[in-house]
C-alpha positions as a LaTeX table, in Angstrom:
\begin{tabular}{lrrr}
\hline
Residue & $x$ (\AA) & $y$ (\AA) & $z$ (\AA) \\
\hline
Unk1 & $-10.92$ & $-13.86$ & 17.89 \\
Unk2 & $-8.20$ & $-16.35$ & 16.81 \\
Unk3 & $-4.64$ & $-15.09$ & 16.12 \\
Unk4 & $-4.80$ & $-15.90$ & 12.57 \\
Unk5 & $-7.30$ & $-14.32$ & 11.89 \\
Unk6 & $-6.69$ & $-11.28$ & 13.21 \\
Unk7 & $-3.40$ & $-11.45$ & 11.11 \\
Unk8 & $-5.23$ & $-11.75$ & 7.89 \\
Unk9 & $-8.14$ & $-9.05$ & 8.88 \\
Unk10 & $-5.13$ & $-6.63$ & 9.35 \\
Unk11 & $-3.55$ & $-7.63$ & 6.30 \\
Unk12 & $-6.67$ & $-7.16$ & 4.98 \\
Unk13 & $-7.27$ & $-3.84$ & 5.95 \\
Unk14 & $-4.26$ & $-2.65$ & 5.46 \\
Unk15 & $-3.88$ & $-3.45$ & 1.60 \\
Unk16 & $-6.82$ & $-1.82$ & 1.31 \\
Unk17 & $-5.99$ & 1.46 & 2.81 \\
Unk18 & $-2.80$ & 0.96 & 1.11 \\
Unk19 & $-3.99$ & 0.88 & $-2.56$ \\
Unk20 & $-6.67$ & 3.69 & $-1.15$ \\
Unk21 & $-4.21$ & 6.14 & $-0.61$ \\
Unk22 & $-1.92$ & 5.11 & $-3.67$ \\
Unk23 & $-5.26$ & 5.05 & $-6.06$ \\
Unk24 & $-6.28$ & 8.69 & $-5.41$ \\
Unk25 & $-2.49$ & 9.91 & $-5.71$ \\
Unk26 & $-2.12$ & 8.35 & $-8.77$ \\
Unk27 & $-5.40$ & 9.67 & $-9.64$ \\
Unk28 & $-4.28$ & 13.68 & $-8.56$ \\
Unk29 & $-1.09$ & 13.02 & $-10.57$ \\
Unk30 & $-2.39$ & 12.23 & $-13.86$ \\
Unk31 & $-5.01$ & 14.84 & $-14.18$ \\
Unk32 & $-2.66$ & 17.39 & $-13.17$ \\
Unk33 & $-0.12$ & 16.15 & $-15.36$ \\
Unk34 & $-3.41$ & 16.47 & $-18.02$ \\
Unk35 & $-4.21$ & 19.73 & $-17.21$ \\
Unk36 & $-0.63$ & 20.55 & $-17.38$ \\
Unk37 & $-0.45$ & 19.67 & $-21.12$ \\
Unk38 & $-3.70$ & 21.06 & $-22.32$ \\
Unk39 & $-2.09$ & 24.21 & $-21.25$ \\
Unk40 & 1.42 & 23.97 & $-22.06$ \\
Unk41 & 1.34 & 21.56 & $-25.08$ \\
Unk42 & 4.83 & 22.53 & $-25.84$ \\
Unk43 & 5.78 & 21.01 & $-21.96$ \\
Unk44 & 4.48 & 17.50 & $-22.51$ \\
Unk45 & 7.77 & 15.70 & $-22.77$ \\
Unk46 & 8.97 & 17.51 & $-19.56$ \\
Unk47 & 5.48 & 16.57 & $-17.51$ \\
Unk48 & 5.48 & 13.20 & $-18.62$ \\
Unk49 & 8.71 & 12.47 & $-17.38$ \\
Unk50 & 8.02 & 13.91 & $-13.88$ \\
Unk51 & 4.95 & 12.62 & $-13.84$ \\
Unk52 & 6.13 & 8.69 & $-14.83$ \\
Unk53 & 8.61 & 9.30 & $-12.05$ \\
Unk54 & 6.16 & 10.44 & $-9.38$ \\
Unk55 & 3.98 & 7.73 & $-10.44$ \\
Unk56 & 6.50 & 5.05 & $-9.32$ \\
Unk57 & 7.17 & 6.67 & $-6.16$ \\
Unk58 & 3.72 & 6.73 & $-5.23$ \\
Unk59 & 3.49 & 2.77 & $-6.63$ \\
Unk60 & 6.07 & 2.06 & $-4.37$ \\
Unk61 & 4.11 & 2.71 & $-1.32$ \\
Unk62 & 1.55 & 0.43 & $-2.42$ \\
Unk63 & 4.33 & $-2.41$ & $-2.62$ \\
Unk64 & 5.15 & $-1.39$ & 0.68 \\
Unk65 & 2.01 & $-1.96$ & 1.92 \\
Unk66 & 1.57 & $-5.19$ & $-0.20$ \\
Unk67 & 5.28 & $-6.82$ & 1.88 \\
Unk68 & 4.42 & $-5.55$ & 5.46 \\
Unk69 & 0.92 & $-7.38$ & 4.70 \\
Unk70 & 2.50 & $-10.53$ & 3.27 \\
Unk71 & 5.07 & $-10.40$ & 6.22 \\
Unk72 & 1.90 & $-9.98$ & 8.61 \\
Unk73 & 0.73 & $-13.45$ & 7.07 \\
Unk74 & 3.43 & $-15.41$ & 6.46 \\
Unk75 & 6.03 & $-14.34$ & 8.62 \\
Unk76 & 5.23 & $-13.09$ & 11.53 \\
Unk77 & 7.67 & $-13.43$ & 14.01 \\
Unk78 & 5.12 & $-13.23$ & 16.97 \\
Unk79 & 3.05 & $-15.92$ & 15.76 \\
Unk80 & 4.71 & $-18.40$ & 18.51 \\
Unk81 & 4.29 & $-16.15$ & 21.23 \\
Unk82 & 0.55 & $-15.18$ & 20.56 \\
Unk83 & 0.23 & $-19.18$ & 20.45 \\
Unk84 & 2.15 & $-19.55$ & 23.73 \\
Unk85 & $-0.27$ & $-16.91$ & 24.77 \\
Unk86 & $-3.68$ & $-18.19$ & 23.77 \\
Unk87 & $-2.80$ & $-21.69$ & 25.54 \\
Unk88 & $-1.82$ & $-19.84$ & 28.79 \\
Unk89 & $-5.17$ & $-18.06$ & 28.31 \\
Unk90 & $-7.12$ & $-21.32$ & 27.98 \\
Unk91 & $-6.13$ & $-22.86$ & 30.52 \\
\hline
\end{tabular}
Protein backbone atom coordinates (compact mmCIF):
# COMPACT_ATOMS: atom_id res chain seq x y z
CA UNK A 1 0.00 0.00 0.00
CA UNK A 2 1.25 3.52 -0.90
CA UNK A 3 2.26 5.94 1.91
CA UNK A 4 -0.46 8.26 1.18
CA UNK A 5 -2.76 6.30 1.42
CA UNK A 6 -2.19 4.76 4.36
CA UNK A 7 -2.07 8.39 5.80
CA UNK A 8 -5.55 9.13 4.74
CA UNK A 9 -7.03 5.46 5.73
CA UNK A 10 -5.69 6.35 9.28
CA UNK A 11 -7.02 9.67 9.20
CA UNK A 12 -9.88 8.08 8.17
CA UNK A 13 -10.31 5.79 10.79
CA UNK A 14 -9.41 7.74 13.27
CA UNK A 15 -12.09 10.62 12.82
CA UNK A 16 -14.33 8.09 12.88
CA UNK A 17 -13.55 6.51 16.14
CA UNK A 18 -13.09 9.95 17.23
CA UNK A 19 -16.64 11.34 16.67
CA UNK A 20 -17.69 7.53 17.86
CA UNK A 21 -16.59 7.98 21.17
CA UNK A 22 -17.55 11.81 21.40
CA UNK A 23 -21.24 10.92 19.82
CA UNK A 24 -22.23 8.40 22.54
CA UNK A 25 -20.77 10.76 25.41
CA UNK A 26 -22.62 13.46 24.27
CA UNK A 27 -25.42 11.15 23.90
CA UNK A 28 -25.02 9.74 27.95
CA UNK A 29 -24.76 13.44 28.91
CA UNK A 30 -27.88 14.79 27.66
CA UNK A 31 -30.23 12.13 28.74
CA UNK A 32 -28.84 12.19 32.08
CA UNK A 33 -28.91 15.76 32.22
CA UNK A 34 -32.89 14.91 31.01
CA UNK A 35 -33.53 12.60 33.49
CA UNK A 36 -31.98 14.90 35.90
CA UNK A 37 -34.65 17.59 35.28
CA UNK A 38 -37.72 15.49 35.00
CA UNK A 39 -36.84 14.75 38.52
CA UNK A 40 -35.56 17.80 39.97
CA UNK A 41 -37.38 20.48 37.87
CA UNK A 42 -36.38 23.01 40.38
CA UNK A 43 -32.36 21.95 39.41
CA UNK A 44 -32.56 22.73 35.72
CA UNK A 45 -30.53 25.90 35.68
CA UNK A 46 -27.80 24.12 37.78
CA UNK A 47 -27.77 20.81 35.26
CA UNK A 48 -27.76 22.78 32.31
CA UNK A 49 -24.85 24.60 33.17
CA UNK A 50 -22.79 21.47 34.04
CA UNK A 51 -24.05 19.78 31.45
CA UNK A 52 -23.17 22.73 28.57
CA UNK A 53 -19.78 22.59 30.21
CA UNK A 54 -19.25 18.83 30.01
CA UNK A 55 -20.53 18.98 26.62
CA UNK A 56 -17.58 21.13 25.42
CA UNK A 57 -15.11 19.08 27.10
CA UNK A 58 -16.23 16.07 25.51
CA UNK A 59 -16.41 18.29 21.94
CA UNK A 60 -13.04 19.03 22.48
CA UNK A 61 -11.81 15.58 22.07
CA UNK A 62 -13.45 15.32 18.87
CA UNK A 63 -11.37 18.50 17.69
CA UNK A 64 -8.56 16.71 18.90
CA UNK A 65 -9.09 13.99 16.90
CA UNK A 66 -10.17 16.20 13.88
CA UNK A 67 -6.08 18.20 14.15
CA UNK A 68 -4.00 14.97 14.79
CA UNK A 69 -5.99 13.67 11.55
CA UNK A 70 -5.46 16.85 9.54
CA UNK A 71 -1.75 16.85 10.81
CA UNK A 72 -1.63 13.03 9.64
CA UNK A 73 -2.58 14.48 6.06
CA UNK A 74 -1.10 17.50 5.60
CA UNK A 75 1.73 17.63 7.74
CA UNK A 76 3.31 14.85 8.40
CA UNK A 77 6.69 15.21 9.20
CA UNK A 78 7.65 11.58 8.12
CA UNK A 79 6.30 11.89 4.79
CA UNK A 80 10.05 12.38 3.34
CA UNK A 81 11.41 9.59 5.06
CA UNK A 82 8.62 6.98 4.17
CA UNK A 83 9.42 8.38 0.50
CA UNK A 84 13.18 7.91 1.01
CA UNK A 85 12.02 4.57 2.18
CA UNK A 86 9.74 3.27 -0.53
CA UNK A 87 12.56 4.19 -3.24
CA UNK A 88 15.20 2.21 -1.21
CA UNK A 89 12.55 -0.54 -1.21
CA UNK A 90 12.12 -0.45 -4.99
CA UNK A 91 15.09 -0.67 -5.94
Amino acid sequence: MEFFTMCVLAAGIGMALGTLGTGIGQGLAVKSAVEGVSRNPGASGKILTTMMIGLAMIESLAIYALVVCLIILFANPYKEVALELAKAVAK
